[in-house]
FIKE-93571 format. One record per residue: residue in one letter; x, y, z of N, C-alpha, C in turn. Coordinates in pm, 1 decimal. Example, Ala and Ser with C-alpha at 12.3 -4.5 7.8 and 13.67 -1.06 7.14 Angstrom:
BEGIN
> residu/n.x/n.y/n.z/ca.x/ca.y/ca.z/c.x/c.y/c.z
> a/1319.0/-569.0/780.0/1230.0/-450.0/780.0/1320.0/-330.0/780.0 .
> s/1285.0/-225.0/708.0/1367.0/-106.0/714.0/1290.0/3.0/787.0 .
***
This chain:
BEGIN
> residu/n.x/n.y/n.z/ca.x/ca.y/ca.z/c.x/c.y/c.z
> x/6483.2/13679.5/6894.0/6587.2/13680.0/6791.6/6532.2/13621.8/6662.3 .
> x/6556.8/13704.0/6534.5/6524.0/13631.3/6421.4/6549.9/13461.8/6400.0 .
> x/6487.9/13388.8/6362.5/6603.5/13297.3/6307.2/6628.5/13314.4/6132.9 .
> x/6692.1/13189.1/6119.9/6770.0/13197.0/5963.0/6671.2/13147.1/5907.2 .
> x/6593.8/12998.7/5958.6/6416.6/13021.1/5884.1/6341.9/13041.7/5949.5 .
> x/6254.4/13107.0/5915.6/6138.0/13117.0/5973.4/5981.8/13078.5/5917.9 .
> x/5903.1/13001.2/5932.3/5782.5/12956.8/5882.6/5629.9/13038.1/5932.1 .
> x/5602.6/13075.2/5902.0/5469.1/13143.7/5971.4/5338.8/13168.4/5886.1 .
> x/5236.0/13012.0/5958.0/5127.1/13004.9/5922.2/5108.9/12971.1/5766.9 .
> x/5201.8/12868.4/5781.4/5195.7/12820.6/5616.9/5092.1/12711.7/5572.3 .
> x/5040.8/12718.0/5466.6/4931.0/12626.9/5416.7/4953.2/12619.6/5278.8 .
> x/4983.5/12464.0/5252.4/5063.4/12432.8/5112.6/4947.0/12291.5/5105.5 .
> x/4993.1/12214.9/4990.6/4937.2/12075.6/4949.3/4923.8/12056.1/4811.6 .
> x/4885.6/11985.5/4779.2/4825.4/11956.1/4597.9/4698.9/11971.8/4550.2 .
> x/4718.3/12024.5/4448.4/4572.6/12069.5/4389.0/4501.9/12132.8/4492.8 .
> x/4368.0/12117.8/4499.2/4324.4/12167.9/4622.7/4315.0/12065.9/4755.2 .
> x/4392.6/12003.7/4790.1/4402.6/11926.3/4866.2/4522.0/11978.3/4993.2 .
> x/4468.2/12029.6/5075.0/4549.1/12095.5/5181.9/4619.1/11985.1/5297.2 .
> x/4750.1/11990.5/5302.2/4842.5/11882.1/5356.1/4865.2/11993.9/5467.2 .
> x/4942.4/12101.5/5470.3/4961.1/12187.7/5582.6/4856.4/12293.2/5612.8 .
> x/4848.1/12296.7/5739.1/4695.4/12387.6/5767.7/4790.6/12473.5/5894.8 .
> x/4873.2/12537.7/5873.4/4861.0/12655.0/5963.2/5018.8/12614.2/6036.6 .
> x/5159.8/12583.0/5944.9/5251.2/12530.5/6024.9/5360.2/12641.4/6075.3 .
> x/5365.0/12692.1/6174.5/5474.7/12740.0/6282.7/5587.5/12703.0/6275.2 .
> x/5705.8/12756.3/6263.0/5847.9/12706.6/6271.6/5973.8/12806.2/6286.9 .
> x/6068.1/12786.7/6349.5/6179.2/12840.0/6322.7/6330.3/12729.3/6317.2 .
> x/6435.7/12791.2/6261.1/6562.4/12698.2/6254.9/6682.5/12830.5/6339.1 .
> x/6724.8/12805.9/6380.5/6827.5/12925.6/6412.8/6974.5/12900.4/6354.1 .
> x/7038.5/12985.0/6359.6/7155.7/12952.0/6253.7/7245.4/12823.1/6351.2 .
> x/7290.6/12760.4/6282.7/7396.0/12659.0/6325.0/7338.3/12558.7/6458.1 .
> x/7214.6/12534.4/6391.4/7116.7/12483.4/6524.1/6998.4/12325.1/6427.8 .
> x/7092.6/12241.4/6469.2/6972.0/12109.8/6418.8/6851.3/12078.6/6508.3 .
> x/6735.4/12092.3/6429.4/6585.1/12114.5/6456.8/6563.6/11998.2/6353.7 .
> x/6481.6/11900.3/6428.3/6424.4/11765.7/6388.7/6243.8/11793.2/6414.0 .
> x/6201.1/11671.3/6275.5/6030.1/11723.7/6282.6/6012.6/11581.6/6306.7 .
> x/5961.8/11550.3/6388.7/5890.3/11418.0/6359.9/5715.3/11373.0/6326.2 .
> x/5667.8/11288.3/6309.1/5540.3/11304.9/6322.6/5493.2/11125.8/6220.8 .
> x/5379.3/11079.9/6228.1/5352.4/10976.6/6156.2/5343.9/10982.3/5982.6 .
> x/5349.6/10886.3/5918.4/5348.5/10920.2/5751.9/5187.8/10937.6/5737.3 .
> x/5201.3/11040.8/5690.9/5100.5/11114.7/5601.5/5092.6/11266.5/5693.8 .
> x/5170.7/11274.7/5751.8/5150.3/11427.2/5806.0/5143.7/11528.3/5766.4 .
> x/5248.1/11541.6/5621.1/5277.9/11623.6/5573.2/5450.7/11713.1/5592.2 .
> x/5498.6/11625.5/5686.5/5695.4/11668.0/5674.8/5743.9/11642.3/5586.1 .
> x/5749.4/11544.2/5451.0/5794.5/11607.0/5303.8/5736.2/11711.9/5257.6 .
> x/5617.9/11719.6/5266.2/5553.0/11837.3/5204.1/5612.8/11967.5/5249.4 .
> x/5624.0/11946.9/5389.7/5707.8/12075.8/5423.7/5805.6/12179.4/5385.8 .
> x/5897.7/12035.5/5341.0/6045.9/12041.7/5289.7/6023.3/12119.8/5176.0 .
> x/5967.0/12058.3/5076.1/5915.6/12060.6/4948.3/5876.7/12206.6/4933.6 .
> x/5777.3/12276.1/5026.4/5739.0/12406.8/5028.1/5886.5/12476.5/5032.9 .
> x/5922.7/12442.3/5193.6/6051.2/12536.5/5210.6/6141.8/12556.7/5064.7 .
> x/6178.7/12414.5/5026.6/6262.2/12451.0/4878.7/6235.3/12446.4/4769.2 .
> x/6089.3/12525.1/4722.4/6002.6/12557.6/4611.5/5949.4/12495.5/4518.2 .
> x/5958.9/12339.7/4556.0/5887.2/12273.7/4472.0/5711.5/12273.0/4444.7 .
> x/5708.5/12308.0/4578.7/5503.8/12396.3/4605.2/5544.2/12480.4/4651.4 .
> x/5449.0/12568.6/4590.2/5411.0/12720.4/4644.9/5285.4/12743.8/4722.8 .
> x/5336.1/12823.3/4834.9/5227.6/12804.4/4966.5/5101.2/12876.0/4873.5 .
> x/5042.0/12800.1/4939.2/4877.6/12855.2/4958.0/4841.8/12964.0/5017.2 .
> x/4917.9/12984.6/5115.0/4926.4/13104.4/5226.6/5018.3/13079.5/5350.5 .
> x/5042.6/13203.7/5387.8/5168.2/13232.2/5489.4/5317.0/13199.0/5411.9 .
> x/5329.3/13249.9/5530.0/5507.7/13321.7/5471.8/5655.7/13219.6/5525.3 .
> x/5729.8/13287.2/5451.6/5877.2/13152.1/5482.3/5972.5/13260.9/5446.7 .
> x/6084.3/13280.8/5520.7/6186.1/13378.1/5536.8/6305.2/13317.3/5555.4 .
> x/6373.7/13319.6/5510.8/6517.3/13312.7/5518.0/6626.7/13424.1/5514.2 .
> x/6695.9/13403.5/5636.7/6764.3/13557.7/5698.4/6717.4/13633.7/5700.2 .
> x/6538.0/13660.1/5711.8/6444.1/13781.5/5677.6/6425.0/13835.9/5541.1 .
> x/6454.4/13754.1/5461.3/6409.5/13764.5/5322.9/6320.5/13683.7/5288.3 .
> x/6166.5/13698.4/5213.3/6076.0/13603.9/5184.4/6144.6/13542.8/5063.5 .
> x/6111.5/13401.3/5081.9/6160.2/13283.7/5006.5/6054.6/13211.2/4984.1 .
> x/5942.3/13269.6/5017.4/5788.6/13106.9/4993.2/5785.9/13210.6/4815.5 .
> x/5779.8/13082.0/4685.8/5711.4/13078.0/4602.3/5847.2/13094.6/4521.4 .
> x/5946.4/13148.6/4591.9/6088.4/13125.9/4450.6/6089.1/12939.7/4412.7 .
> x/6154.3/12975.7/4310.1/6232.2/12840.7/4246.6/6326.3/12780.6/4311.2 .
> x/6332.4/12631.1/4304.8/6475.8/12565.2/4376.1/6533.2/12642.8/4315.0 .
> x/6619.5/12664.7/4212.9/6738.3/12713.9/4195.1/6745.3/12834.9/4253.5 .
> x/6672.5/12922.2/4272.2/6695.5/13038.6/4337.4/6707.5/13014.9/4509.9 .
> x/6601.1/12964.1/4538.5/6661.1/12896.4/4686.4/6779.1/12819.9/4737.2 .
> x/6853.8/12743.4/4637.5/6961.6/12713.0/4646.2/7096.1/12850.8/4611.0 .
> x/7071.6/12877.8/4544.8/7141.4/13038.6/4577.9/7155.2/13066.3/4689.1 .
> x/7030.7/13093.0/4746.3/7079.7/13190.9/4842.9/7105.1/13095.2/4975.5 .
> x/7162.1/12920.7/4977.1/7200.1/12909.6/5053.2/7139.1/12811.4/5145.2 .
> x/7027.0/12704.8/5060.6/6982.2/12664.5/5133.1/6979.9/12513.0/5025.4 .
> x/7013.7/12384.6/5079.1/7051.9/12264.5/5024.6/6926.6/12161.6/5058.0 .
> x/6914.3/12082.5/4950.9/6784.6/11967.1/4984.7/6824.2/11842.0/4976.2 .
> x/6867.7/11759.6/5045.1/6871.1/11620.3/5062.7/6772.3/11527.4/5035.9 .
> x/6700.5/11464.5/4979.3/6580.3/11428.2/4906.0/6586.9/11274.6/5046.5 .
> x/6430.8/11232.0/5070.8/6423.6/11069.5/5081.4/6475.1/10965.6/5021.0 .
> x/6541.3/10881.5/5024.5/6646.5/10779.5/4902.8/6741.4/10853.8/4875.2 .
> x/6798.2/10833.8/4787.0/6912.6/10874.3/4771.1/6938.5/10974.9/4598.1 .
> x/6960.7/11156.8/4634.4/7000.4/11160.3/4540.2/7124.4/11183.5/4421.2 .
> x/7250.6/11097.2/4478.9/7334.7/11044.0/4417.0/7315.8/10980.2/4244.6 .
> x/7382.8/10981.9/4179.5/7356.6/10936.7/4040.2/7411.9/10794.8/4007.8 .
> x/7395.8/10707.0/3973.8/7465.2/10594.0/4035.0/7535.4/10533.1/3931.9 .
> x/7521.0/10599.4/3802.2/7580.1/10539.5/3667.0/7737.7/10648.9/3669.0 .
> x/7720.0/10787.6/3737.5/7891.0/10872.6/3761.0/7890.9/10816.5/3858.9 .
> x/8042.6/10865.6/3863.1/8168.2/10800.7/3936.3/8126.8/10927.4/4044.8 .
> x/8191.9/10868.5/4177.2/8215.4/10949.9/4301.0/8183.5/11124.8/4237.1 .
> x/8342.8/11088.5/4188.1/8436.2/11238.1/4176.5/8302.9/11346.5/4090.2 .
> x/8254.9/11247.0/3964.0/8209.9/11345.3/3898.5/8068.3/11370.1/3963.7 .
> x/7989.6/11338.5/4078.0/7899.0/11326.9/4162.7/7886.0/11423.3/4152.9 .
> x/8018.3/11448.9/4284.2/8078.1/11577.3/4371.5/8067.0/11728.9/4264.0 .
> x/8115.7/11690.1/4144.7/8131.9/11816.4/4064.9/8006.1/11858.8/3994.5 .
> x/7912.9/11767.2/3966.0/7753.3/11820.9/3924.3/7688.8/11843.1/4064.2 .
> x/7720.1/11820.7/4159.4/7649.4/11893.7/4321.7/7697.7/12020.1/4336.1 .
> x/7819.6/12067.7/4238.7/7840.9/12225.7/4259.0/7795.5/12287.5/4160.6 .
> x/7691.9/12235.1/4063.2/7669.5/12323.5/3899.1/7618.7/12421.5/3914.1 .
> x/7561.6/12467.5/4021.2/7548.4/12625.0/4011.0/7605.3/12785.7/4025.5 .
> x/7759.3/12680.0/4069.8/7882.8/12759.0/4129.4/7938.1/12801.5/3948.5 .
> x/7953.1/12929.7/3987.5/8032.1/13003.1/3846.3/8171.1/13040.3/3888.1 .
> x/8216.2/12986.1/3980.5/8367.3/13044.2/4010.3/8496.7/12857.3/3951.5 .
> x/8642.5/12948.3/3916.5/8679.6/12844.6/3916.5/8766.3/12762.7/4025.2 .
> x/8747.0/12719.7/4122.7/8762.3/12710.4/4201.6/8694.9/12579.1/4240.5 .
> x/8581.2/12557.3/4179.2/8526.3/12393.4/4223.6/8588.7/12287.2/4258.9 .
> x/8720.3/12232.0/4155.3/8810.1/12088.9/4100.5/8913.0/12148.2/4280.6 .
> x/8939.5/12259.7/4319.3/8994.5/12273.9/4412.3/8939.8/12225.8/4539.5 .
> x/8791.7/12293.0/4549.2/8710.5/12281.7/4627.3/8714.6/12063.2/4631.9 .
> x/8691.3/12066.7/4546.3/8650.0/11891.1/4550.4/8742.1/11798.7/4649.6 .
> x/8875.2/11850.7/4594.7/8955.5/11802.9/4651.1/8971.9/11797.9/4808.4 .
> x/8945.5/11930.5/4877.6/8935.6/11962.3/4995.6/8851.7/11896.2/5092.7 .
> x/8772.2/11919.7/5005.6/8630.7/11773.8/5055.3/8679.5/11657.7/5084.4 .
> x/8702.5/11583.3/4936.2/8794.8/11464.9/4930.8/8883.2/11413.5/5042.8 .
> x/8967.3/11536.2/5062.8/9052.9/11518.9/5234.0/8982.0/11500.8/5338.1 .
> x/8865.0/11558.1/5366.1/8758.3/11528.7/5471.9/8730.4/11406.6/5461.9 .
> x/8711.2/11342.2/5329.8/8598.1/11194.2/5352.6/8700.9/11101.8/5286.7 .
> x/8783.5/11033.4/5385.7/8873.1/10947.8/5270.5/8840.1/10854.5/5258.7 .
> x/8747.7/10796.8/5273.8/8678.5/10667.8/5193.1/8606.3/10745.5/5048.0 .
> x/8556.7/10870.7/5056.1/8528.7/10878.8/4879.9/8633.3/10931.0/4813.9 .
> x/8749.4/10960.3/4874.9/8865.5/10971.2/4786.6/8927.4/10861.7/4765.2 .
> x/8926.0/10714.0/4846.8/8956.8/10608.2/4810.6/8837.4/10561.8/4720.9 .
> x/8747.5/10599.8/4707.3/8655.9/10521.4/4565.3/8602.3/10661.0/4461.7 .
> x/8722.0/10721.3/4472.5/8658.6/10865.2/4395.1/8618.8/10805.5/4241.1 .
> x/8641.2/10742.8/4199.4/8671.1/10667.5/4033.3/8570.1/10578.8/4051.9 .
> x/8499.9/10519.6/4155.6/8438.0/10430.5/4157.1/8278.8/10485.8/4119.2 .
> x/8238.4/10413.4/4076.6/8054.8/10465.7/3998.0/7984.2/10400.8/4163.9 .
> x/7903.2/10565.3/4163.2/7804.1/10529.8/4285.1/7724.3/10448.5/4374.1 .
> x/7717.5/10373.6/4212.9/7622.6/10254.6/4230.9/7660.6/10141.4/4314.6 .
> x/7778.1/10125.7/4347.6/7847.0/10021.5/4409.3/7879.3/10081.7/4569.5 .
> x/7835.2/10210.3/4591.7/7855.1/10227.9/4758.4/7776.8/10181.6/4847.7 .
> x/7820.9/10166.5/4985.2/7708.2/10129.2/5039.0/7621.2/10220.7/5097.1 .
> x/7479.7/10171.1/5150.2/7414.2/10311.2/5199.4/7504.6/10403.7/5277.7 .
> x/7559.4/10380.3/5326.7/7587.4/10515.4/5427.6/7697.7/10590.2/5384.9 .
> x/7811.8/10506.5/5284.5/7901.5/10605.4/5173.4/7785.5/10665.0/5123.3 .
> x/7688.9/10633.2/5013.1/7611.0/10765.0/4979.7/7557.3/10880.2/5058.9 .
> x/7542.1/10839.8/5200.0/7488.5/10907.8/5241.7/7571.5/11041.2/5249.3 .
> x/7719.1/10990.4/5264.6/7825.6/11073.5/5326.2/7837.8/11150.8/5154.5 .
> x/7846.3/11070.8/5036.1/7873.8/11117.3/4919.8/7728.4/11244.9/4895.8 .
> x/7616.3/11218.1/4946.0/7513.6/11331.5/5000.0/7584.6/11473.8/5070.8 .
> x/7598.0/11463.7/5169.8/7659.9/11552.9/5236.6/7788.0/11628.8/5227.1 .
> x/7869.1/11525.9/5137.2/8044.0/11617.1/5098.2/7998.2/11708.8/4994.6 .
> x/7902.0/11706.5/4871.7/7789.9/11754.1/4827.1/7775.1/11861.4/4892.5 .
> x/7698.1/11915.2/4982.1/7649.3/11978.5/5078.5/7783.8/12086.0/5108.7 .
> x/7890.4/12039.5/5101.8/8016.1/12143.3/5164.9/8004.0/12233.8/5052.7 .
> x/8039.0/12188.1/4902.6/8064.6/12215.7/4813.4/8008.5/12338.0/4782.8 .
> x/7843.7/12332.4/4814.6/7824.8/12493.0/4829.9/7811.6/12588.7/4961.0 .
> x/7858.6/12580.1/5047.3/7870.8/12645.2/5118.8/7690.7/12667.3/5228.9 .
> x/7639.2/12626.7/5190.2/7497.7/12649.3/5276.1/7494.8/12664.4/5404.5 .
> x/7390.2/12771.4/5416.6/7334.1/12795.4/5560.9/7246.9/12729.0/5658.3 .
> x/7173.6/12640.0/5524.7/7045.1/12558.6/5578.0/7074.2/12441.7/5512.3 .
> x/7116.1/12294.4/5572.3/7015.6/12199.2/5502.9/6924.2/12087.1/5554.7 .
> x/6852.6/12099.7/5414.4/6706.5/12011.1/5486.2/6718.3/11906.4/5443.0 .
> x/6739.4/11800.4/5557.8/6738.4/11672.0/5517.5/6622.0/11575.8/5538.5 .
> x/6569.7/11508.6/5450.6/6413.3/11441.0/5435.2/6465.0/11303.6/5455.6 .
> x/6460.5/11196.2/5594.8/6478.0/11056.1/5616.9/6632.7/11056.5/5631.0 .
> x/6716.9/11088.7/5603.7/6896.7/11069.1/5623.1/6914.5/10945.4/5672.7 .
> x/6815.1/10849.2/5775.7/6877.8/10726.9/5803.2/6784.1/10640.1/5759.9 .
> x/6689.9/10631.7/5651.7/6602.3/10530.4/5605.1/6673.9/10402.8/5560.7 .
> x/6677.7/10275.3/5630.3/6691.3/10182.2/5560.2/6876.3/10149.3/5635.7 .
> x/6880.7/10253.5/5720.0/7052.8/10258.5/5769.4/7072.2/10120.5/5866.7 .
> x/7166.8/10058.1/5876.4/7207.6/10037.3/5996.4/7236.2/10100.3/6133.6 .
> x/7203.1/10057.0/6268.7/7197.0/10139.5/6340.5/7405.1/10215.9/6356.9 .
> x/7478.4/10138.9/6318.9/7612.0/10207.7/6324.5/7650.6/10280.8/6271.9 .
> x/7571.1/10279.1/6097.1/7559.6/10404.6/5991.6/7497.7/10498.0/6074.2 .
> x/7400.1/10492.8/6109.7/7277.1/10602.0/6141.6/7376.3/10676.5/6231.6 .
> x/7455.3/10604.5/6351.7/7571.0/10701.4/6427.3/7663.9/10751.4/6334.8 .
> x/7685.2/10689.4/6228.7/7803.6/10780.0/6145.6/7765.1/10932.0/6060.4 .
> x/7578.1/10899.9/6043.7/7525.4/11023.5/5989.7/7541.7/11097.8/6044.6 .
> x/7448.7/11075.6/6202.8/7484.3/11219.6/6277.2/7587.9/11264.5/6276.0 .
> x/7709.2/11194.8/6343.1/7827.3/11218.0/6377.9/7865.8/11368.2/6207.1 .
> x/7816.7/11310.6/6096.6/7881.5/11379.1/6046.8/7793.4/11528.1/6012.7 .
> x/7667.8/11489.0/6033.0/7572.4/11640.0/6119.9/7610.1/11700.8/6182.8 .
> x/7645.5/11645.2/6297.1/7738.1/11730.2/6374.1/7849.8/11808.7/6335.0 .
> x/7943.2/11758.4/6244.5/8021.7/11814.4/6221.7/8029.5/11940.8/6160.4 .
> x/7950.9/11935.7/6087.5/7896.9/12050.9/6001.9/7821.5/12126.0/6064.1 .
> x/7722.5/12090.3/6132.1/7699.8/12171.9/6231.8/7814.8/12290.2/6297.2 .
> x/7927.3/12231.9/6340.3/8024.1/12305.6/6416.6/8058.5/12379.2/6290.2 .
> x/8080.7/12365.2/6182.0/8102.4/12465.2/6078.0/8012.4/12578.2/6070.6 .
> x/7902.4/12598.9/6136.7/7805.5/12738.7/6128.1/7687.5/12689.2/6055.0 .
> x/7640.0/12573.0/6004.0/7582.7/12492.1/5889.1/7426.3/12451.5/6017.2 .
> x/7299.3/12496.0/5950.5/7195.5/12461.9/6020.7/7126.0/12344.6/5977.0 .
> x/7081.6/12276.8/6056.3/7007.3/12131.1/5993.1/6846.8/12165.7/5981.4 .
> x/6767.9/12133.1/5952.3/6628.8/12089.8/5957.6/6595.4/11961.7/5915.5 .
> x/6554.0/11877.1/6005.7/6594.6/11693.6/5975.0/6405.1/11678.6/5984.3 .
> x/6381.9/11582.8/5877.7/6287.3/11502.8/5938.7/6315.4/11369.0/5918.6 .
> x/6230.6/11301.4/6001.8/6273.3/11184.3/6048.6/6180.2/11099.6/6091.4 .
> x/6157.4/10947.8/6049.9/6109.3/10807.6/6083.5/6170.0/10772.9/6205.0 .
> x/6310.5/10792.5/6236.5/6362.1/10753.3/6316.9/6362.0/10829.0/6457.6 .
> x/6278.7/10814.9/6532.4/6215.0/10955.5/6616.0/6308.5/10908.5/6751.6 .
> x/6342.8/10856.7/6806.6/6432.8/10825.8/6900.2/6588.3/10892.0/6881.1 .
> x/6672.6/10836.4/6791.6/6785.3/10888.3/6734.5/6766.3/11033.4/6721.6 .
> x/6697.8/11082.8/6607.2/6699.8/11192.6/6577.1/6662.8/11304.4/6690.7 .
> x/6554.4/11229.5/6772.1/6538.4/11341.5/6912.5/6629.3/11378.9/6989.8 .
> x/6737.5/11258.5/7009.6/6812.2/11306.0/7094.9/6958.3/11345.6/7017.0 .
> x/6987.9/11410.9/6899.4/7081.3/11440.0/6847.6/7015.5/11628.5/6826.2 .
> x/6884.9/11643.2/6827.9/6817.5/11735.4/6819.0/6843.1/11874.2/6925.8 .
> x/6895.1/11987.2/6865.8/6848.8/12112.9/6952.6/6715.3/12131.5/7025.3 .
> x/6638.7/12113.9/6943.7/6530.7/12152.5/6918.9/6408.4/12054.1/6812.7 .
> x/6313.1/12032.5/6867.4/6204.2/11937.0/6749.7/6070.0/11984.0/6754.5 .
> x/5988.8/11959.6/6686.9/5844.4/11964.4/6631.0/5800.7/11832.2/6623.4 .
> x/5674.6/11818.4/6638.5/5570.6/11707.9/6601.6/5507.2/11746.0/6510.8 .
> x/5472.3/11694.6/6432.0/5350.7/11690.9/6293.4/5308.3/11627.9/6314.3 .
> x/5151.0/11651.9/6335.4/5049.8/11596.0/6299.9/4917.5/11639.5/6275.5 .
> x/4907.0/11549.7/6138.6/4743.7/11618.2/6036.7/4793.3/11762.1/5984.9 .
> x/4921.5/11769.5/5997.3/4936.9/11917.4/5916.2/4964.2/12060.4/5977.7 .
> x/4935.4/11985.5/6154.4/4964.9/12087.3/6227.2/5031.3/12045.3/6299.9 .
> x/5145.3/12127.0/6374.5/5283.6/12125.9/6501.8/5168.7/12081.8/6598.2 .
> x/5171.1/11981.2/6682.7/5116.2/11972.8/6775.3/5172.1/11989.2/6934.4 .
> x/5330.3/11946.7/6929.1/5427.7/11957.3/6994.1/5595.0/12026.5/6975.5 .
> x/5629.9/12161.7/7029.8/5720.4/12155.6/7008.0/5808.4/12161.3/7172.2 .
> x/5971.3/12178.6/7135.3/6035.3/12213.5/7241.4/6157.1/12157.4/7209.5 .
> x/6248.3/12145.6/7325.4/6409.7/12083.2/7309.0/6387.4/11938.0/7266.0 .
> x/6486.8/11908.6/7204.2/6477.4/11776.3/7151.5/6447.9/11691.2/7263.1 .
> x/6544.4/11657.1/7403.9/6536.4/11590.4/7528.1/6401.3/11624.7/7556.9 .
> x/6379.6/11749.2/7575.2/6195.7/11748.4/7632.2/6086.3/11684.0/7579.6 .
> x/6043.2/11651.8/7404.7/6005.3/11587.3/7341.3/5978.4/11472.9/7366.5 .
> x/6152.2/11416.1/7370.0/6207.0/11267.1/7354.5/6096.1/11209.3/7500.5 .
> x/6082.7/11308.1/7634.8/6094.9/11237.3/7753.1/5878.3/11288.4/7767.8 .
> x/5839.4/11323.9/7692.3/5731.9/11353.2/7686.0/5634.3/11246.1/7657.6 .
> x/5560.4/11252.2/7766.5/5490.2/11081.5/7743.7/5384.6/11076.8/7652.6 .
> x/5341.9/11172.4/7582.2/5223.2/11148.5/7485.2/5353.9/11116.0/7376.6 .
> x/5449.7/11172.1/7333.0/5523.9/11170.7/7234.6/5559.8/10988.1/7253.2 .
> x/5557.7/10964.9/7391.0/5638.3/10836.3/7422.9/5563.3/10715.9/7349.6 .
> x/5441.7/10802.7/7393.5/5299.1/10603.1/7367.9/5303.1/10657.9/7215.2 .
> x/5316.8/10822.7/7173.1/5246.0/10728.2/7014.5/5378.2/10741.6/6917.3 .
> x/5498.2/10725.7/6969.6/5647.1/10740.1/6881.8/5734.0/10602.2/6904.4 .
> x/5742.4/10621.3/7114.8/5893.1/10560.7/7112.2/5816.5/10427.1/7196.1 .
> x/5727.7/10369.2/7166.4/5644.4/10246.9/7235.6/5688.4/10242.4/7327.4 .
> x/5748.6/10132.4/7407.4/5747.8/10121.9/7594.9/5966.5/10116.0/7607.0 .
> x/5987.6/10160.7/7479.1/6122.5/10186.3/7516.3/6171.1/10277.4/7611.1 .
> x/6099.4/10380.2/7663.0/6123.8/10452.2/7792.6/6014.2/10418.6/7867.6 .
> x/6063.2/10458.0/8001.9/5883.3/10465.1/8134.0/5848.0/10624.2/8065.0 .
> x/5706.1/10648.3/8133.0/5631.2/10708.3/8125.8/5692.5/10829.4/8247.0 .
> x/5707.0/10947.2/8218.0/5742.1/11031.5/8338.5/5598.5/11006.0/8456.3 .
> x/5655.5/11078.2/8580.2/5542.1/11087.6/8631.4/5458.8/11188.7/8668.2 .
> x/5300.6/11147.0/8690.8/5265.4/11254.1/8627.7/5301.9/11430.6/8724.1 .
> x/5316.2/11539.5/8672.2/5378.2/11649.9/8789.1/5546.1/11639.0/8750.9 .
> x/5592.5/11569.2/8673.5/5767.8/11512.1/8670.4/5805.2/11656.9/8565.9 .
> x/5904.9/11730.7/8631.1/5946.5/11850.7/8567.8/6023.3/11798.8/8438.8 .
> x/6030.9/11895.0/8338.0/6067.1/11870.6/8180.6/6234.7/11861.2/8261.0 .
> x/6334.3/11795.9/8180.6/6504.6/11827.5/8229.2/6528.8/11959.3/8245.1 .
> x/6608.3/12000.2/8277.4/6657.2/12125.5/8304.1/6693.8/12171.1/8142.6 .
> x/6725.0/12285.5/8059.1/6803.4/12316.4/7919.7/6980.5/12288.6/7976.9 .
> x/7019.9/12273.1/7872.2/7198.5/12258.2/7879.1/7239.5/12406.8/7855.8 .
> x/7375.7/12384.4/7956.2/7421.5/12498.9/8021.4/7470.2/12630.8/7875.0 .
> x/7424.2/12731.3/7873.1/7480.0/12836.5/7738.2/7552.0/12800.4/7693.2 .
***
């Protein structure tokens, strides 16, 4: 089956300095796929390719079977695909409300100030600080003020780079939780992530990066319970399977 992205044999980096050497991928629609891997791998860079800030070096990137390696963000955001940056990119000198309404500036219909509102009903803590300037939320209101963002245009894909950097672990449950949600809206994730425990097991599906190449993929649970993944990710917080120990079974269709 197609998916909604598809990556094949991509090789991107700076100047001539090659960060991805040959990366494999798919996202399927309405399906969160987590990358993990150590810093310097190259999973921002990834992102970065996917939403045109570099243009591959070589190999191809498709979205719904349309090539998308070498357009412009703005044209990639067109057709449907949203970027969540590392830190936070919220504006912190506007207020909530007017956040929300420069996260839709590429929308030409009038219908936005409607749209906002609708949102607004979803997240009533930023409709209780809609007036309030950004700067005063705490991490994980931005995070959420990130993502109500995210409704506003309607996207098929978004790629989120770190979502729980710096979170509390009760925020970090309130992120997913609201991944999820959107998720159930038809909305596909592509997460990468520091936080390789959490994110594995909230995961359809994950990748390993490393040095630029997938070294590991499979179901998120299979990953998570994978003992090379274990010694050099999740230290002695799980045992070690044993060795011959079958992957879990997949969850039921």
């Amino acid at each position: 089956m197609r998916g909604l992205l598809e990556v094949r044999d991509l090789v991107a980096g700076y100047d001539r300095r090659e960060v991805l050497r040959g990366v494999d991928l798919c996202v399927q629609p309405a399906e969160i796929v987590v990358m993990i891997g150590p810093n310097g791998a190259g999973k921002s860079t990834l992102l970065r390719t996917v939403f045109g800030f570099l243009h591959p070096q070589r190999g191809q990137i498709w979205l719904d079977g349309e090539p998308i390696g070498g357009l412009t963000p703005p044209e990639i955001l067109r057709r449907g695909v949203c970027y969540v940056m590392q830190g936070y990119s919220v504006l912190p000198q506007l207020t909530v409300y007017d956040n929300l309404l420069l996260g839709a500036y590429v929308r030409r219909d009038r219908k936005v100030r409607e749209d906002v509102e609708r949102v607004l009903d979803r997240f009533p803590i930023l409709r209780e600080r809609r007036r309030n300037k950004a700067r005063v939320l705490s991490g994980g209101e931005r995070r959420m003020l990130e993502l109500a963002r995210v409704l506003l245009l309607s996207p098929k894909l978004v790629l989120l780079d770190e979502p729980t950097l710096g979170l509390a672990p009760a925020v970090v449950d309130q992120v997913y939780g609201m991944v999820h949600e959107l998720r159930a809206q038809g909305i596909a994730f592509f997460v990468v992530e520091q936080n390789a425990r959490t994110a594995l097991r909230h995961a359809d599906r994950a990748y390993v990066l490393e040095q630029g190449r997938v070294r590991f993929e499979g179901r998120g649970e299979e990953i998570l319970r994978h003992p090379e993944v274990q010694r050099a990710y999740l230290g002695s917080l799980s045992p070690p399977e044993e060795p011959g120990a079958k992957p879990p079974p997949p969850p039921p269709e």
